[in-house]
C-alpha positions in Angstrom: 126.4 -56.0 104.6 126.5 -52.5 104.4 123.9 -50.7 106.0 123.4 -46.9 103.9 121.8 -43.9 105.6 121.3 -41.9 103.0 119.5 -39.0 100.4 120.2 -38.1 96.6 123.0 -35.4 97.6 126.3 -34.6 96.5 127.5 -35.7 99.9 124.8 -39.0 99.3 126.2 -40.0 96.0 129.9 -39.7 97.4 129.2 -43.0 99.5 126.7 -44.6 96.6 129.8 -44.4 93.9 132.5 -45.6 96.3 130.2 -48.5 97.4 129.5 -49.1 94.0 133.2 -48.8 92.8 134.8 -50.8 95.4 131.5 -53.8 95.0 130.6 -54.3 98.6 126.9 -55.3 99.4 125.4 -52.7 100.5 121.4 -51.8 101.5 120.2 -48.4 101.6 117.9 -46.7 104.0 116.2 -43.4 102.6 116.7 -40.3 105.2 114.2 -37.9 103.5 115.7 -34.7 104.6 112.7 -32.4 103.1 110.7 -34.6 105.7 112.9 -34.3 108.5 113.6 -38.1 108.4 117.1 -36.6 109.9 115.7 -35.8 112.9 114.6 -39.2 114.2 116.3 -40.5 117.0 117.3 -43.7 115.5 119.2 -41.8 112.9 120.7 -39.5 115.4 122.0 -42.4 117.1 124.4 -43.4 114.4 124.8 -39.5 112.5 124.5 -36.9 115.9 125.1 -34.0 113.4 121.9 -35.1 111.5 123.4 -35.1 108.0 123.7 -37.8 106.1 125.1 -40.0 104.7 125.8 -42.8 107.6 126.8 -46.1 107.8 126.9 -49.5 109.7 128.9 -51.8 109.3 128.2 -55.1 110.7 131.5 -56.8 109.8 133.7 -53.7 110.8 137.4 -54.2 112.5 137.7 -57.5 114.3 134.3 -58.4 113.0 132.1 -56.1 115.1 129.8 -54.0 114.4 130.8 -49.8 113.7 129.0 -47.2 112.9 130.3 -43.8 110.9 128.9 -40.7 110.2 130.8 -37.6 107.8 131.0 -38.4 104.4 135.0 -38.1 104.2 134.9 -40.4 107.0 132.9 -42.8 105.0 135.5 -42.7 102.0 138.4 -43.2 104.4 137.0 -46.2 106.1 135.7 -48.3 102.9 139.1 -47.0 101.1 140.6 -48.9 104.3 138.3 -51.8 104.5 138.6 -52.8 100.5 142.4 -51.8 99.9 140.9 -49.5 96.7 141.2 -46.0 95.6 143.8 -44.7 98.4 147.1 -45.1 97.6 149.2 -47.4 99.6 152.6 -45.5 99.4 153.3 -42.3 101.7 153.7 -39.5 99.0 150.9 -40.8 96.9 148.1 -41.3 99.8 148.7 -37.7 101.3 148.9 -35.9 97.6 144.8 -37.6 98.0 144.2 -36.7 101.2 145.0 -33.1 100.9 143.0 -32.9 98.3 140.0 -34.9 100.0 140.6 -32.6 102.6 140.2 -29.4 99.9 136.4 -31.1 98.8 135.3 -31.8 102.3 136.5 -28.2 103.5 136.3 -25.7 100.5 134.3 -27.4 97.5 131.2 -28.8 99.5 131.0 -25.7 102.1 131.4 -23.2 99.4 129.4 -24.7 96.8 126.5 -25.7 99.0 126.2 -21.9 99.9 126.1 -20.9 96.4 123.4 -23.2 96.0 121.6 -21.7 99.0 121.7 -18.1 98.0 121.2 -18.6 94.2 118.6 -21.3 94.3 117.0 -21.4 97.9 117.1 -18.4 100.0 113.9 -16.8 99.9 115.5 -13.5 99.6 117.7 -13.3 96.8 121.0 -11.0 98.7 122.9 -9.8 95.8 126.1 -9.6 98.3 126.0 -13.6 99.3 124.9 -14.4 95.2 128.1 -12.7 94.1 130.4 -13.7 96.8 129.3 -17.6 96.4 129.5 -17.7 93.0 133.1 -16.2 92.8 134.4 -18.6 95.5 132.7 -21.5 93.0 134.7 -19.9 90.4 137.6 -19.8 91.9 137.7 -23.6 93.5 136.7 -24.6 89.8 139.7 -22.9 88.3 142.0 -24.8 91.1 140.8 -27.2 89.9 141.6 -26.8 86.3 145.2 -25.5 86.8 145.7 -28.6 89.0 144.4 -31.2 86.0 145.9 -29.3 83.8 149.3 -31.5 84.9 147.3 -34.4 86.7 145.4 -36.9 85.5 142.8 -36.8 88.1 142.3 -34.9 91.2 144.2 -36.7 93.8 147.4 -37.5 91.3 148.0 -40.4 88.5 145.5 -42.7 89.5 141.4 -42.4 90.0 141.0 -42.1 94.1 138.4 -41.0 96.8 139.6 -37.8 96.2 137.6 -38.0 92.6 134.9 -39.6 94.0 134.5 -36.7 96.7 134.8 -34.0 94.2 132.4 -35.4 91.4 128.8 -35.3 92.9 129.2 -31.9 93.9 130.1 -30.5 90.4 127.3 -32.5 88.6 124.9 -29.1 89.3 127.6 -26.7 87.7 124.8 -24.6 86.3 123.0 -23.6 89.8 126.6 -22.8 90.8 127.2 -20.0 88.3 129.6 -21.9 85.8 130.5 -22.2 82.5 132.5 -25.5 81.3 134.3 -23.3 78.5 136.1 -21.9 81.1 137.7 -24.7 83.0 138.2 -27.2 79.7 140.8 -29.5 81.7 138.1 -30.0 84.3 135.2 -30.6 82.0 137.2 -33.1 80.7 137.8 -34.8 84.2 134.2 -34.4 84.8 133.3 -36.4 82.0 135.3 -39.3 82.4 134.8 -39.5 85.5 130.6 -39.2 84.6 131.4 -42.1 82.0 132.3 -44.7 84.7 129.7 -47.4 84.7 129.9 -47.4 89.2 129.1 -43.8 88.9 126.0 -44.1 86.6 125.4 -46.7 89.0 126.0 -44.5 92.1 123.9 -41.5 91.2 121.2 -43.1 90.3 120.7 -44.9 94.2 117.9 -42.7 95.2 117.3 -40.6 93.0 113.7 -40.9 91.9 112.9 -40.0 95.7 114.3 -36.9 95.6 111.6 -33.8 95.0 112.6 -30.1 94.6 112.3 -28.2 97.9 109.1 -26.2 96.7 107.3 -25.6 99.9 107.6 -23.9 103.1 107.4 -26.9 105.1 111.0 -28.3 103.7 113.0 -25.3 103.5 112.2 -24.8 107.1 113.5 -28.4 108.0 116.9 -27.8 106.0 117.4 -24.4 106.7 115.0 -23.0 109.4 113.4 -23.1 112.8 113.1 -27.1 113.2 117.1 -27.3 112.0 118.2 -24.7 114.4 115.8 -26.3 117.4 117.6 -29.3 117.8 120.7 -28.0 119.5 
C-alpha cells in the first residue's frame, strides 16, 4: 500500500493520475496547505521542503519501507516500481525525461508565478502580470510546435512526461491563455483530459480544496509562517 501525502494541486494530481494509471493501491492523507497542515512535523519528516505531494511506500526496494518527497521524484519511482509509462529503451526514456525535466523546471515554476501575480498577490504589479503571463505563453507555444510532430509530450507513446504536464494546464484561463492559439496542444489536452485514470486522478481531493479567500491562508502559502520555518 501506498501511503499519499497530498492536496488538490497541479503538483497533487500529478501523483493521483499516475497512481491511478499504473493501478497500485494507494490511501491518501489530506495535507491542507491553506491550514498549514505542511508544517507539521510528521509531514516534515517524510517532505523537509514542506510541499507536497509525498509518499511511503511500505513495500519499496527489497521490501522495505521508503519514503519520497518532489513530485518528479514520485513519477520516476512508480514509473520504476510498475514498469509503465517510461520507456524502456535509451533514446525513448531520455526524449521523456528531458521533457519531465522541462515541466518540473519551466512549466510548474513559471506557471505557478503567473498564478501568484494574476490571481493571488495582493498587489496586482503590472511588471510581474505581464512578464508571467508571456513566459506562460511562450512554454504553451513550445509546447504546440513540439505536438505539432509528436503525438504526446514525451514522444509516440503516453508517459510521465504527460502526466507531469497535464494538471498544470487544466487552469489555462488564470494563466492568460487562449486555446485558439496553441490548437495542437488543445488537442493533447483533451485527450489526455478524456482518460478515465485522469478523471479519476483529479477528482482525489478535490471537494477539500477552498479558494484562498482570507488572510490567514495566503499568509501560510506565501507569507510570514512560510518564510519562518527556515
Amino acid at each position: 500500500m501506498i501511503e499519499v501525502y497530498s492536496w488538490a494541486t497541479p503538483n497533487g494530481h500529478k501523483v493521483h493520475i499516475m497512481l491511478e494509471e499504473c493501478g497500485l493501491p494507494y490511501r491518501v492523507h489530506a495535507v491542507d496547505i491553506g491550514a498549514g497542515d505542511q508544517f507539521e512535523p510528521d509531514f516534515l519528516a517524510i517532505s523537509p521542503n514542506n510541499k507536497i505531494p509525498a509518499i511511503v511506500d511500505s513495500e519499496g526496494p527489497e521490501g522495505k519501507p521508503i519514503s519520497l518527497f518532489e513530485s518528479g521524484a514520485i513519477l520516476l519511482y512508480l514509473a520504476g516500481k510498475t514498469g509503465k509509462l517510461l520507456p524502456a529503451g535509451v533514446s525513448a526514456k531520455y526524449e521523456v525525461l528531458e521533457w519531465l525535466m522541462f515541466q518540473m523546471g519551466g512549466v510548474g515554476p513559471m506557471l505557478g508565478q503567473a498564478h501568484h501575480f494574476r490571481i493571488y498577490a495582493p498587489e496586482k504589479i503590472g511588471y510581474a502580470i505581464d512578464r508571467y503571463t508571456n513566459e506562460a505563453k511562450r512554454l504553451y507555444s513550445v509546447m504546440n510546435k513540439r505536438l505539432a510532430k509528436s503525438k504526446y509530450i514525451g514522444g509516440s507513446e503516453y508517459s510521465i512526461a504527460d502526466i507531469a504536464v497535464f494538471p498544470w494546464l487544466r487552469s489555462w484561463k488564470n494563466q492568460g491563455i487562449a486555446w485558439n492559439d496553441y490548437p495542437h496542444l488543445k488537442g493533447w489536452f483533451d485527450e489526455i483530459a478524456a482518460r478515465p485514470a485522469v478523471k479519476r486522478g483529479v477528482e482525489v481531493l478535490a471537494d477539500r480544496r477552498k479558494p484562498l479567500v482570507d488572510d490567514k491562508a495566503r499568509s501560510v502559502l506565501f507569507g510570514e509562517r512560510q518564510f519562518r520555518q527556515h
